[in-house]
N, C-alpha and C positions, 0 to 999 in steps of 0.2 A: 233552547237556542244553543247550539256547540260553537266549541273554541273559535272556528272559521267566522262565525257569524258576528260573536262577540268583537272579533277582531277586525273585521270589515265596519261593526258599528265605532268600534274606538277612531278608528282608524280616519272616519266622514268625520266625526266630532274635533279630532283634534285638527286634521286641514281644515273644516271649515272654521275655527278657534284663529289657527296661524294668520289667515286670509282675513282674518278681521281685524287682529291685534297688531301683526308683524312680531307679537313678543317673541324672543329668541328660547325663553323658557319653554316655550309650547315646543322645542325641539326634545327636551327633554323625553316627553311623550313617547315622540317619536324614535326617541332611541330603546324606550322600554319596549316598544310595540313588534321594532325591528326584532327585540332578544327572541318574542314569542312567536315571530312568525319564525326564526332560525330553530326555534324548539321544538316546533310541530312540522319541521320541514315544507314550508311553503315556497313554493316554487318562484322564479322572479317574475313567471309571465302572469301567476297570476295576483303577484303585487301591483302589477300594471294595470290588469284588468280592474281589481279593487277601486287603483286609483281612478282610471278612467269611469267607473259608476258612482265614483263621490262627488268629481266634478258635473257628471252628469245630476248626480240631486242639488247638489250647491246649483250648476249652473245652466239650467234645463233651458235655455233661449241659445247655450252656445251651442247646443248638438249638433249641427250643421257644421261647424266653421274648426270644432276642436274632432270629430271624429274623426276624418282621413288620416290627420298626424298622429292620434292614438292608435288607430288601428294598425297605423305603423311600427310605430313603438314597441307593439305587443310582439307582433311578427319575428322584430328584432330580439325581442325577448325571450322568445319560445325556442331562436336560435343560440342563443346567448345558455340558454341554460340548457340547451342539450351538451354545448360544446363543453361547460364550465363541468359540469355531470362527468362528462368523458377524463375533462383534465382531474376530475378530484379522484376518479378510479384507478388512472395512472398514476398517480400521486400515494393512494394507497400501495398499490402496486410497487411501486418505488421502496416506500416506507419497508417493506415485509423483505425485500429485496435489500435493502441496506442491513438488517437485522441477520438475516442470514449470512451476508458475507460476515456481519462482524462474528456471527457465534463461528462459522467455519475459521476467521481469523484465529480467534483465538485456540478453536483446536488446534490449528496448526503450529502454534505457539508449545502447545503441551505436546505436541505431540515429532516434533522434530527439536525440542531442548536438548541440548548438550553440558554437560559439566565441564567444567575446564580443570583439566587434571593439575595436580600441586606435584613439584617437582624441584628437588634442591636445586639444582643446577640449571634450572633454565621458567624463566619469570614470562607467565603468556597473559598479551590481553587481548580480547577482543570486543567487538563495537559491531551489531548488525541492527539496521534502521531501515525499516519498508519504506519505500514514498509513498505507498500507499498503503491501505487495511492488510493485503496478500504481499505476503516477501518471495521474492522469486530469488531470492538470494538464500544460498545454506550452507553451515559451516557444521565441522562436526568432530569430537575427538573421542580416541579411543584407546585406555591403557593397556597397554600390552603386557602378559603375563612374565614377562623378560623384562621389564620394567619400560620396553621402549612409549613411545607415545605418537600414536596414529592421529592425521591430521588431514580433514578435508575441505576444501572449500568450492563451492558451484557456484552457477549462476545460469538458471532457464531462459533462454533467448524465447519468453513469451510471457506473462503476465494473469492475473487472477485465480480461480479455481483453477483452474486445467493445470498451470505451473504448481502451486500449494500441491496438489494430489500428486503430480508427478515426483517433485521432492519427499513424499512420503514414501513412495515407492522405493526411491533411490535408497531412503534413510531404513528402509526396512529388510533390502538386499544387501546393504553391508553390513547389519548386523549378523546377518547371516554367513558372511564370510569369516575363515579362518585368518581375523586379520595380523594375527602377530607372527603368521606362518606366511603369510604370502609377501610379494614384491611389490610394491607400488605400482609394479606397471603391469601385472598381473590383476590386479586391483580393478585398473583402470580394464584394462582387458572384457574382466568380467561383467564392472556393468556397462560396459559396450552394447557387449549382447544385449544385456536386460531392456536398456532404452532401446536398443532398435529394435525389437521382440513386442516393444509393452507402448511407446510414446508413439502418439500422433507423428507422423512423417514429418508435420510445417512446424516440430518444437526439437529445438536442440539443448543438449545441456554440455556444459564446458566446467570443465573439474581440476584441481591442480590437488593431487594425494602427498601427501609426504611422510616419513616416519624414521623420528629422531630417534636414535640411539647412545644414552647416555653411557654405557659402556668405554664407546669410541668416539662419542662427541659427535658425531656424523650425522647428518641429513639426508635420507635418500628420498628421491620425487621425483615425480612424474607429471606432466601435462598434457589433459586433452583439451587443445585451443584454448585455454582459459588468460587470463588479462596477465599479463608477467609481471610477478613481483620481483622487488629488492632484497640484495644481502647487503649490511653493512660491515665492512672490515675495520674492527676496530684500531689494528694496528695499523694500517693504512689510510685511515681516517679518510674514508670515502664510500659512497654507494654504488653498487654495480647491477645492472637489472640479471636476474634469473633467467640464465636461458633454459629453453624447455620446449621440445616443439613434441607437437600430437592433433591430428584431428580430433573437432568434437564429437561427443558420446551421438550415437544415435542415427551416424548417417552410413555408415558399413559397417556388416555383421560381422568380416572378418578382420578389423583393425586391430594393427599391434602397438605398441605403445614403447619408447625409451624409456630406463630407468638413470638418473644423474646422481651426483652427490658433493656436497657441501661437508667441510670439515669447521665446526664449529668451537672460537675458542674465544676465554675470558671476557664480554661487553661487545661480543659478534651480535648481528641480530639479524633477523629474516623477516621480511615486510611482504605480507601477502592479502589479496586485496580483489575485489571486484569492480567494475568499469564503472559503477557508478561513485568512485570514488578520483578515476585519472578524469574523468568525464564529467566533475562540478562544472559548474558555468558561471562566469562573471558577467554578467547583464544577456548577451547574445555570442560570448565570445568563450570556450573552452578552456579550460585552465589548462597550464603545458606540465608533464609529467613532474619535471624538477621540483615545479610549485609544492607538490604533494612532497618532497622530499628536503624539501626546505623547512616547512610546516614541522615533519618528523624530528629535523636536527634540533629544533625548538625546543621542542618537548623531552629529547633524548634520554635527559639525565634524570629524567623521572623514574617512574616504575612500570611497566609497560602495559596496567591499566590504565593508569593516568594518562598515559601517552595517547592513548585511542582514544579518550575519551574527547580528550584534547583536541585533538588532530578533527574530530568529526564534528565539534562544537565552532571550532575555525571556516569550516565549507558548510556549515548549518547556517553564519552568519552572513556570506558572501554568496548564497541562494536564497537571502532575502526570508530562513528558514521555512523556505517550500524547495525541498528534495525533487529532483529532477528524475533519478532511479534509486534504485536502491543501494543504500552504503551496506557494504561491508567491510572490514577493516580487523586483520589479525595481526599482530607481535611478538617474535617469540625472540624474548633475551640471553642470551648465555650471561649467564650470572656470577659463575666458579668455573 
């Protein structure tokens, strides 16, 4: 006698046991029986059928009056577990599919990390947080052999793999650039071309370069459409947004780009930023740019990691901490 058989006998003995006693222990039974029909993968149409030939030996005068609604039953059954079959394939499917974005997350991780360079005279923090597994958000710094310090910050208007690989691209043709030789808006110039050469037409990427010169204290940047950050004056003791204007990377091959500049002096700071940070939400309602620049004064007199850390753990808690886009959040302090 195999398993099937075994289990069709267990299975008459314990209904017909329950149907006599009403004990509730006879359920027990029935939950062992259930473990070994899930262990030999028995199907649910034919747990029905099973059932349907035990009532027939228990109750061999109903065959008339119980067969139409079994036969129903089964029908339903035979549907039931094609469908249930379908959804557990999807579900695997799913499972292998979530596993791969996360191992792709984390290359992406390793493989667009930036150091944040150490620098006497100017204190940088920064803060990036995906809302989801894929960050389509990238920041990026780069010491220049003149001691200056190259700074970049993006944001792909599109989301998942296709964004991750495009930001790798990005991060792989500026390392290729002579960046302590070129202009920010040369910079910006160059991967012009690369994305509209290399990137899907329906993905744009929006970049703001800059690169400090501690020599002369001076900031020079550039913007392609990217979200305007803040300078704070400290002797003026107030914030003024960045102007910067530039098309984004990716939609003409021949864009030129403005280079600006900022003279940076003792407790100055530059707030640069992506959209998913002017663009928290308070219930259904947007947070107004000030808010974020309120948040900063808060925090100001700290160190300008704390500051970011701060600033992003404040719109962590007022999103109910579920991230809407993705934060990014840079500070860079004149310190001396």
């Amino acid at each position: 006698m195999d398993t099937k058989d075994l289990d069709a006998r267990s299975y008459t003995d314990l209904l017909k046991g329950y149907i006599k006693t009403q004990d509730e222990r006879a359920l027990y039974g029935a939950e062992q029986i259930s473990k070994s029909f899930i262990k030999n993968n028995i199907l649910p149409e034919e747990i029905v059928n099973l059932h349907i030939q035990a009532l027939l030996e228990i109750y061999p005068d109903l065959h008339e009056l119980i067969q139409p609604s079994m036969n129903f039953l089964l029908e339903a059954m035979i549907s039931y577990g094609l469908a249930h079959q379908e959804y557990q394939q999807l579900r695997e499917k799913q499972l292998e599919l979530r596993s791969e974005i996360h191992l792709a997350a984390r290359m992406q991780q390793i493989l667009l990390q930036s150091e944040i360079p150490q620098t006497d005279d100017l204190d940088i923090g920064v803060i990036s947080v995906p809302a989801n597994q894929m960050n389509g958000d990238y920041h990026h710094f780069v010491r220049g052999k003149d001691g200056s310090i190259n700074i970049a910050i993006a944001d792909i208007i599109g989301k998942g793999i296709p964004a991750a690989l495009s930001m790798s691209m990005i991060k792989y043709a500026m390392d290729s650039f002579p960046e302590s030789e070129m202009s920010t808006n040369a910079i910006l110039k160059s991967l012009n071309r690369v994305v509209e050469r290399n990137v899907d037409p329906s993905m744009f990427i929006t970049m703001f370069y800059a690169t400090y010169k501690p020599d002369s204290g001076k900031l020079f940047y550039s913007s392609a459409g990217h979200e305007p950050g803040f300078f704070y004056s400290s002797k003026a003791n107030r914030f003024k947004e960045i102007e910067a204007k530039g098309l984004v990377l990716g939609v003409k091959p021949d864009t030129t780009y403005s280079q600006y500049e900022l003279e940076l002096n003792k407790d100055d700071m530059v707030i640069l930023l992506t959209d998913g940070v002017t663009e928290c939400r308070k219930g259904d309602q947007f947070i107004e740019r000030d808010e974020v620049l309120e948040v900063i004064r808060t925090y100001m007199h700290l160190p300008a990691q704390e500051i970011v850390n701060r600033v992003y753990r404040h719109f962590e808690r007022i999103q109910n901490f579920q991230l809407k886009d993705d934060f990014t959040l840079v500070i860079l302090k004149k310190v001396v």
